[in-house]
C-alpha positions as CSV (number, residue, x, y, z in Angstrom):
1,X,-4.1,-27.1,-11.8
2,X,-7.4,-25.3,-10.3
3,X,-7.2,-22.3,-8.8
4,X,-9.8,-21.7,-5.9
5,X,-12.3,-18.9,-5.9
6,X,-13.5,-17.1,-9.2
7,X,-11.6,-17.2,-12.0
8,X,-8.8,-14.0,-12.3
9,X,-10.6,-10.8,-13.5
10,X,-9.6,-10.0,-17.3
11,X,-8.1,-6.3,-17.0
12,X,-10.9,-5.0,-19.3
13,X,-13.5,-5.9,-16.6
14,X,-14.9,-3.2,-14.6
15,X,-14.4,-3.5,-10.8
16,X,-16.9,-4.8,-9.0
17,X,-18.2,-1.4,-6.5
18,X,-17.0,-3.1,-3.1
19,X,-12.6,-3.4,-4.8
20,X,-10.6,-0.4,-3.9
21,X,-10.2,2.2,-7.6
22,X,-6.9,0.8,-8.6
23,X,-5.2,4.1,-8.2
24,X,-5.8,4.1,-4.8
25,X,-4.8,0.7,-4.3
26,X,-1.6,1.6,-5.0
27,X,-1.9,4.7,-2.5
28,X,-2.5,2.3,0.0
29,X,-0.1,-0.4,-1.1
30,X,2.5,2.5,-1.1
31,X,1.3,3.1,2.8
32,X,1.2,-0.5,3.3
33,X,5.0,-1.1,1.7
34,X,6.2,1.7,4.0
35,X,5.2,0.4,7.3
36,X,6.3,-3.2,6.3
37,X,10.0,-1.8,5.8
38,X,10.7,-0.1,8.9
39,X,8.6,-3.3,10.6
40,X,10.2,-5.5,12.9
41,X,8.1,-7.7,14.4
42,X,4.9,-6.5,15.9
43,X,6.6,-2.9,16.4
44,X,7.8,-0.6,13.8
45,X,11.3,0.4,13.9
46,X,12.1,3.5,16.5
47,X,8.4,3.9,17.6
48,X,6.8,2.4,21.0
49,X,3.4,1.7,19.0
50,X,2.2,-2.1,17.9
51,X,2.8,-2.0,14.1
52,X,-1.1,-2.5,14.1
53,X,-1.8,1.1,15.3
54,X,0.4,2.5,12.0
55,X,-2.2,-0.1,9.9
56,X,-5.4,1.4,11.4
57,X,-3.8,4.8,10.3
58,X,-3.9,4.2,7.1
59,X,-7.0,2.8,6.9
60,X,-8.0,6.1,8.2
61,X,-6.5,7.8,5.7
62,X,-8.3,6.1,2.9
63,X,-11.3,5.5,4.2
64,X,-11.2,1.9,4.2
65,X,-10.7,-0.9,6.9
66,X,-8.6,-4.1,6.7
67,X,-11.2,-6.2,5.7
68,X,-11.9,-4.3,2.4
69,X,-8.0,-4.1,2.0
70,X,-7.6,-7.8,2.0
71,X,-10.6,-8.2,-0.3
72,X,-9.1,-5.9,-2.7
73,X,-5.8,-7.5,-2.3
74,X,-7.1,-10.8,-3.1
75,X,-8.9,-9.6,-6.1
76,X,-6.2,-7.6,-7.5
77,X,-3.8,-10.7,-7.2
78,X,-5.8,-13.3,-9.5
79,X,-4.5,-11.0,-12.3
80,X,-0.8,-11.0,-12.4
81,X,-0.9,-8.2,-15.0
82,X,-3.1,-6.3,-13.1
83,X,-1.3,-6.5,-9.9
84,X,2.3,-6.2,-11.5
85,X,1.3,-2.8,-13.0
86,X,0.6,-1.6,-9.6
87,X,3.0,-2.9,-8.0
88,X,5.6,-0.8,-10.8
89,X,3.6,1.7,-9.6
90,X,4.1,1.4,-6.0
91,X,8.1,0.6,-6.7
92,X,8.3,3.8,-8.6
93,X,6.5,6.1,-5.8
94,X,8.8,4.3,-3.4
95,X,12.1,5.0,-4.9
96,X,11.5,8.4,-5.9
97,X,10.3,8.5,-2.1
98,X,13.7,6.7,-1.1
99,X,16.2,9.0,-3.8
100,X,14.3,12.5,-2.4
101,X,15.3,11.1,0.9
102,X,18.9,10.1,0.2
103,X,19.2,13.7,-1.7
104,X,18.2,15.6,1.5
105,X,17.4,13.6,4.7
106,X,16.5,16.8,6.8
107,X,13.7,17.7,4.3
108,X,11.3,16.2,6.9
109,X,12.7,17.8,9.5
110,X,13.0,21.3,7.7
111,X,9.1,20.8,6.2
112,X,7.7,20.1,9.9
113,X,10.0,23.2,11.9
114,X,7.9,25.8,8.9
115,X,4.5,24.3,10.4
C-alpha cells in the first residue's frame, strides 16, 4: 500500500524549522488532550465558551496557531515511533495530572484563594 505525502520521517532526522520542538509538542498535545476530555460538542463541559475559544488559548500559550499545529501533527504521525513516544509522554503528564487531582481536588481552589 502507498501512503500519500512524503515518506515518514526516520527518528534520527532533524526537524524541519517550520514542526513544533517535540517537547513542546507534547506541551501542547497535553493542552490539546485536556480540552478534548471535558469537550462535549462544540462547548466544553461547565463553561459557556465554544470549545474553539479554549483552542485559540492554547495557541496563545505556545506561540503557535492551528495551522502549524496540524502541520506538526501530521508530520509527527508518519512515524509511529515518534508519535507513540509522545504520546507516553502526554499519558504520563496526564495521569500524574489526574492522580494529583484525585489526591486533593481543592488544590486548585486552595492555589487560586493565595493569589
Amino acid at each position: 500500500m502507498v501512503a500519500c505525502g512524503p515518506e515518514a520521517p526516520e527518528k534520527t532526522e532533524a526537524l524541519p524549522d517550520w514542526i513544533i520542538p517535540e517537547e513542546k509538542m507534547v506541551d501542547v498535545l497535553t493542552d490539546v488532550h485536556i480540552i478534548e476530555g471535558a469537550r462535549i460538542g462544540q462547548s466544553v463541559l461547565g463553561d459557556s465558551l465554544p470549545a474553539k475559544f479554549h483552542y485559540q488559548k492554547v495557541w496563545e500559550k505556545y506561540n503557535i496557531n492551528a495551522a502549524l499545529y496540524d502541520s506538526s501533527f501530521r508530520y509527527y504521525s508518519r512515524n509511529a515511533e515518534r508519535m507513540d513516544l509522545m504520546y507516553e509522554e502526554v499519558l504520563t503528564r496526564l495521569t500524574k495530572m489526574s492522580s494529583e487531582l484525585e489526591a486533593n481536588p481543592n488544590k486548585k481552589e486552595e492555589e487560586e484563594e493565595e493569589d
